[in-house]
N, C-alpha and C positions, 0 to 999 in steps of 0.2 A: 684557683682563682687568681688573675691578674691585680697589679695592686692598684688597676685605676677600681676595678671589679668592687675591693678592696676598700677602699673610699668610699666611693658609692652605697655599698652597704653602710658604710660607720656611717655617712650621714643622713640617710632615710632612717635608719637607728633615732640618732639625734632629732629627727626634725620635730618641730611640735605636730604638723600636719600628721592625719591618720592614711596612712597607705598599707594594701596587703598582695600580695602576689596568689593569680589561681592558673593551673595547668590545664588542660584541654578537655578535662572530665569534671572539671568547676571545682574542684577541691583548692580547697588553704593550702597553701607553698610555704607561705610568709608571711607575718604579717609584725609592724614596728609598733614599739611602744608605745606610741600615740592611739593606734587604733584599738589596742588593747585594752587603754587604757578606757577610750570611749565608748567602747561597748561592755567594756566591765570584765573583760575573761582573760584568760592565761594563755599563750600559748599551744600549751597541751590538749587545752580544750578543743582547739580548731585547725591546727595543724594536720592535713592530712583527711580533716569533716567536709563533703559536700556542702558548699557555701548555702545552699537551700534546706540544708538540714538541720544547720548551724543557726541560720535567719529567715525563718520562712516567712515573716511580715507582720504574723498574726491573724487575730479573727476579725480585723474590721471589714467594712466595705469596701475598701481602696486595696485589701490586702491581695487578689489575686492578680488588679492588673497591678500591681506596684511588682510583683513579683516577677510577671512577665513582662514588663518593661527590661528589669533588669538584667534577667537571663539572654532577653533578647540581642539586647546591647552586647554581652560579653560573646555570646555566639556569633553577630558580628563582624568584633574584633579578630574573632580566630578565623573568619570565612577571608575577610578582605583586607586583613593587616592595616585597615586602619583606624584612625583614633575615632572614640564617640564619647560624645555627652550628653551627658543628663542633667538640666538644669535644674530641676527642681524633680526631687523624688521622693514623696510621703511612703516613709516606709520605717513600722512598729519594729523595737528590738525588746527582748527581755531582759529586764534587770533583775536583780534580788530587793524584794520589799521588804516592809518592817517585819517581816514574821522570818525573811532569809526566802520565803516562795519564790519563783518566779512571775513577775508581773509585765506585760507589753506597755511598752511606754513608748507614745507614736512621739515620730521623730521624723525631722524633714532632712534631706541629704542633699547636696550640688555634687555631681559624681563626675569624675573624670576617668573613660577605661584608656589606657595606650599599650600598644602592643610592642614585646620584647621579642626580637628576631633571630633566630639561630639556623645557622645554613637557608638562607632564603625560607624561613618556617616558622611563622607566630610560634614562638615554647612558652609563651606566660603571658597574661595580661596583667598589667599592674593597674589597680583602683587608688585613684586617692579622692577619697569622701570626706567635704566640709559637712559639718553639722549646722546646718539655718534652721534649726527648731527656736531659737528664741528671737530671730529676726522673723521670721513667719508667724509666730505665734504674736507677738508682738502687733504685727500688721494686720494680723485678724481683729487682733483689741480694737486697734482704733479705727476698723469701718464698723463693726458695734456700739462704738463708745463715742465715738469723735466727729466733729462737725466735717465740712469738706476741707475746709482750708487748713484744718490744723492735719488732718490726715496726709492731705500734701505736703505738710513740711512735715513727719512726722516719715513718710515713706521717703520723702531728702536725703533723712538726719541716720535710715537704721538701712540703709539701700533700697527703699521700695520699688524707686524708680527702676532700679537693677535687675532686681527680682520680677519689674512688672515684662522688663524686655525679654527677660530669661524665658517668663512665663510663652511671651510671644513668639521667639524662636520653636521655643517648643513645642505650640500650637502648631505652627508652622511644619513644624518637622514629622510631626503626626500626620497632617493632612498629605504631603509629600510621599509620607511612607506608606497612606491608603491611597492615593493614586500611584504611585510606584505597583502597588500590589495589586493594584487592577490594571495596569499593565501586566503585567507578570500572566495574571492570568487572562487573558488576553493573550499574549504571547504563548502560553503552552497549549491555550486550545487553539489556536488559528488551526482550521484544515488543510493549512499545506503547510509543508516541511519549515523549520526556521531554524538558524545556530548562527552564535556569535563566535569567529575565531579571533584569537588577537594574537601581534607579534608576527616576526618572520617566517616563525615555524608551524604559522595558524593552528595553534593551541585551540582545543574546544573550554571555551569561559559556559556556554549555553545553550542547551537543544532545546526541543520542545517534545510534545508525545510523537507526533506525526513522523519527526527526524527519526527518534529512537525507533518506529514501527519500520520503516522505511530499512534500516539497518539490522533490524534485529533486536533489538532493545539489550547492544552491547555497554560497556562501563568505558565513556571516552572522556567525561570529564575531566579537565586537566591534562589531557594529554593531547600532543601533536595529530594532522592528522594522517603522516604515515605511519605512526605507531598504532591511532584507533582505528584506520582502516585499510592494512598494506595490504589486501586484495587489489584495491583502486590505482595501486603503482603503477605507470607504464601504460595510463587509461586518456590521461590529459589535463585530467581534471587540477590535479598540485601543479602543474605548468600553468593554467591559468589563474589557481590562485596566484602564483609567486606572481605574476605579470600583472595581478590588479595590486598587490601591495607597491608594486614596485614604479608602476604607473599613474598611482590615482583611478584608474579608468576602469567602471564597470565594463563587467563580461555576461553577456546574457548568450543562454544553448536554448535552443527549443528541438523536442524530441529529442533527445543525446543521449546515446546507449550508456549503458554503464553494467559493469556485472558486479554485482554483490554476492559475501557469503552472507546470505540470513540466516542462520540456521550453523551453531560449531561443527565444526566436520563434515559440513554436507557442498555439495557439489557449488561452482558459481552460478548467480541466477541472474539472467538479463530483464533490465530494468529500463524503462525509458522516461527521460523529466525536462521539466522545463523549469529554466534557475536560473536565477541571478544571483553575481557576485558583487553586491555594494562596496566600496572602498567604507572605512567608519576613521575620521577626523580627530585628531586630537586639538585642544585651545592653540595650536602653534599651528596648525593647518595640515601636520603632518599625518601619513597614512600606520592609524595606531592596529590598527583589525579589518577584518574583512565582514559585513553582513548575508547571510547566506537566506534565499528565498525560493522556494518553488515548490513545484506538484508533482506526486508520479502521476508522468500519462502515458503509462502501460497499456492500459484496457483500453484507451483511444487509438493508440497508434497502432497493436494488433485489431481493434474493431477494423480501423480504414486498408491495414494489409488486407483483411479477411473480403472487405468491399471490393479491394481492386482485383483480387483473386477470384472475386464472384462475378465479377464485371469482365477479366477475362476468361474466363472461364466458358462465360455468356457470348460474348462473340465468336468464340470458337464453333459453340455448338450452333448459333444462328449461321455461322459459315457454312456448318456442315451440314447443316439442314435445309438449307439454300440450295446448295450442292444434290442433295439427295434431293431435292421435289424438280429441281432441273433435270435430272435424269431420268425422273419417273414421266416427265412429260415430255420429254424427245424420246423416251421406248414405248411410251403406250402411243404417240401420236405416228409411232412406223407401224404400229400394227392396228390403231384405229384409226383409218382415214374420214373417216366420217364423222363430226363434229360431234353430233350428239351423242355415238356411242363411244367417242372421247372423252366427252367430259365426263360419263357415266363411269368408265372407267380410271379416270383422272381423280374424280371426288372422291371415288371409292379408295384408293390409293393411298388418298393425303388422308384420309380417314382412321387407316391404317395405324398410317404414320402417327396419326394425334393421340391415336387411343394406348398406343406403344409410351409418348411423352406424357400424357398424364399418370400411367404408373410409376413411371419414374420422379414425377414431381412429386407424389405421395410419400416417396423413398427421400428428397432432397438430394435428388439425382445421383443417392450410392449403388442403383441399381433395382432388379425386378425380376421376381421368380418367375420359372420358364412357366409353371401350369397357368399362373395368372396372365401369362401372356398370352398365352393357349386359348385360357374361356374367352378373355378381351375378343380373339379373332375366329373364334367360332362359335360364339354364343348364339349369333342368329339363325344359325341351323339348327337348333334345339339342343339340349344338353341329353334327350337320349337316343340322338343316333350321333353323336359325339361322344366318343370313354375316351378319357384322360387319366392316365397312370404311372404314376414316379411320386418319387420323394422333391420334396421342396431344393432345389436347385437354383442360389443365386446367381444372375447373369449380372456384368459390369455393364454399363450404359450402352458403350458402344455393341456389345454383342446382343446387348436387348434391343436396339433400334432394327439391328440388321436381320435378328431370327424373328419381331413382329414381323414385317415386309415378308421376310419369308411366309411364314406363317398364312400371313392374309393371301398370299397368290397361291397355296396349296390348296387352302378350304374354297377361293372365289375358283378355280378348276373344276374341284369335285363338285362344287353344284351346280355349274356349266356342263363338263362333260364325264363327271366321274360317279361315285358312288351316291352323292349327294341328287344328283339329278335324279335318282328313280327314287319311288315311295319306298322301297325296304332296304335301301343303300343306308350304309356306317360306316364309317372313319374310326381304325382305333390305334390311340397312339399313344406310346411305351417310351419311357426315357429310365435310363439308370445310370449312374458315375462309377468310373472304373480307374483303375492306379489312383489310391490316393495320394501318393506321393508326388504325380503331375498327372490330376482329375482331370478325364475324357469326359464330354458327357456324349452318351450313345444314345442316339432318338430315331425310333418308328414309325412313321404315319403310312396305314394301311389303309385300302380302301376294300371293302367286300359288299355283295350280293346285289352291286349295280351294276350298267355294260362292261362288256368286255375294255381293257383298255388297248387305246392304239397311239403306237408312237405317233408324235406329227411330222410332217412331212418336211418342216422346216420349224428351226426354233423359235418361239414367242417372246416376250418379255418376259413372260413369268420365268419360263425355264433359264433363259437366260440372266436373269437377278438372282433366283436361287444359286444355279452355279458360280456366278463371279462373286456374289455375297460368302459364300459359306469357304470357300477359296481365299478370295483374296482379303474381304473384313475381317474372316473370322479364322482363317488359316486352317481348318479345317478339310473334310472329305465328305462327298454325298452321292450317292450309288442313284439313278432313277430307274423303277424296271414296271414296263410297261405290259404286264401280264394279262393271260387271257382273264383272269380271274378278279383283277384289280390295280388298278394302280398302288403302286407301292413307293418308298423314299427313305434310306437309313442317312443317316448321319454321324459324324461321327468331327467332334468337337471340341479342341483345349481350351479349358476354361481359365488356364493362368499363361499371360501371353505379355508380362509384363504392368506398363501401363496403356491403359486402352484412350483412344483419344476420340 
């Protein structure tokens, strides 16, 4: 102990006033002969006792909030290192009665807490408590007993007037302290992110729930924010703090990635927000902290990727589908010159093609099994002189659009001129996957016990889509063989070819 230290003790020693010192767990440190004196105990008694174990108030009415005033106050002192008062505190102590019992004898205090600082760190709070029980008691006499005017010189003569401002402060400071704390809460529920930083090295003073969810609901209280958050290094984000402390000048991001670790040890997660950095003012004008504001809008800003990804996505295939009913009606219009049996063959075509697009809208365009594409385009021939036989085989879009098309100008043939055209004619058609490890699919359509078939003399559309379809969209191979016995068609098809477009 230094010998200013040294002093200072001998004269809080000496003083008449009551003062005691408590450590950061509320126990007696110290306490001077004064205060010992006025509350009647030793030392030993309380040295080292929880201050609320020592004086809990008693059993009046006033005793639990007289209690929680006071703890309030000392908790605080140790939060914000600074001084508080309590002007008037009704608050019971025990003495020894006529029998030596302990009895609560209510007592009024004017309490002053200040905080004692070691290394930047409230270590004690020193109380020094006036006893106003006989000026309060006193002043209760004479609004019982006393006219008004004698009451007014009567609060003159013993402080009333003092004690009435005390009271008013006080009032004051109550009502402050319950809107403060509806603020507070306020501030922790707001649904979007909030934190106070202060200082150059934007120290977190306050978060709220939403910050802490946003982050992981790590421990950054009191600390900088490249210590609570050195993920964020090298992001931008501390560049534009430094630049509003150092400017005055809010910084507002909308959508501004960010990767966080939420989660100890787990991978960084991208994040997207919109936030402002307020400058926050001290009485001199100066830039004391930063206010921090905003939302995650993650789920908005992948919702609108997801839209624009759908939207092109959408004109790709209206491209290509465009593309596809263009071809289908400059090859069916070189092999049907005659208008009406153009369009008959035209509608039938796009028909095709629509009924291939709504299976795959049913899917959300991830694709559509070959059999259902199968009954789609030869339903109308009856389902028993059509056998369909294979395992469920998913096609990607594009090879579903390309093998319906097929599909529909093998069956509109055979009921034209193949198996389908005679009363006992059938179509049977066999598909199975081969190398799993780069799956072929293998497909039969057979045609039996209708004419003979005959090659044509020149290719049509049909033949000619089948071949450049199974060729070139689908990269594939396809045999046609025109037997006495039946038209017949193998196939043979990789079903992983990348991405298909």
């Amino acid at each position: 102990m230094t010998a200013i230290e040294t002093d200072l003790a001998a004269a809080l020693d000496a003083s008449p006033n009551a003062y005691f010192l408590v450590g950061p767990e509320l126990k007696f440190v110290w306490a001077n002969p004064a205060y010992l004196a006025v509350t009647q105990r030793t030392a030993a008694d309380l040295i080292g006792t929880p201050v609320f174990e020592a004086f809990d108030a008693g059993p009046g009415i006033e005793a639990p909030e007289s209690t929680r005033r006071l703890r309030a106050s000392f908790e605080k002192v140790f939060v914000s290192g600074v001084r508080n008062d309590i002007p008037v505190l009704p608050y019971a102590i025990p003495v020894p009665g006529a029998d030596g019992a302990l009895v609560y004898e209510d007592r009024y205090w004017s309490v002053i807490h200040t905080p004692l600082m070691r290394d930047g760190v409230v270590a004690h709070v020193l109380q020094y408590a006036i006893d106003i029980t006989e000026l309060e008691n006193l002043r209760r006499s004479a609004i019982q007993g006393a006219a008004a005017p004698a009451l007014h010189a009567i609060d003159a003569i013993v402080g009333g007037a003092l004690l009435s401002g005390a009271r008013s402060v006080q009032a004051d400071n109550a009502r402050l302290e319950t809107e403060r704390q509806g603020l507070m809460d306020l501030f922790m529920q707001a649904p979007g992110f909030v934190a106070v930083l202060t200082g150059p090295d934007h120290v977190f003073q306050i978060h709220n729930s939403a910050y802490a969810q946003l982050i992981g609901h790590r421990d950054i209280s009191g600390k900088p924010v490249s210590e609570a958050l050195p993920e964020v290094q090298g992001q931008g984000f501390f560049e534009f703090l430094s630049t509003v402390y150092a400017t005055g000048e809010p910084y507002e991001g909308r959508a501004s990635r960010i990767q966080l670790q939420r989660t100890p040890g787990a991978p960084l997660e991208s994040r997207f927000l919109d936030f402002i950095y307020q400058p926050i003012r001290d009485a001199q004008g100066a830039v004391a902290g930063i206010f921090v504001q905003g939302h995650d809008v993650t789920e908005t800003v992948r919702s609108a990727e997801r839209q624009k990804l759908m939207i092109d996505e959408l004109n790709h295939r209206v491209k290509n589908t465009l593309a596809t009913v263009q071809s289908i009606a400059m090859q069916t219009a070189r092999s049907h010159p005659d208008p009406a049996t153009f369009a008959e063959s035209f509608q039938a075509r796009l028909m095709a093609l629509s009924h291939t697009h709504n299976l795959l809208t049913r899917s959300h365009w991830e694709g559509a099994d070959v059999g259902a594409i199968l009954e789609h385009e030869t339903e109308a021939h009856g389902s028993h002189r059509v056998s369909l036989n294979g395992p469920p085989v998913a096609l990607e879009p594009a090879a579903a659009l390309s093998l319906g098309m097929i599909f529909h100008e093998l069956a509109t043939n055979a009921a034209k001129y193949g198996a389908l055209s005679a009363p006992e004619g059938r179509v049977l058609v066999d598909w199975a996957v081969s190398d799993q490890t780069r799956p072929v699919l293998n497909l039969t359509w057979r045609e039996i016990d209708g004419p003979p078939a005959v090659e044509p003399v020149r290719k049509g559309f049909g033949s000619r889509l089948i071949e450049r379809n199974v060729r070139h969209d689908l990269a594939g191979e396809v045999k046609l063989d025109y037997a006495s016995v039946g038209f017949s068609a193998e196939f043979s098809i990789p079903l992983v070819r990348g991405k298909q477009s």
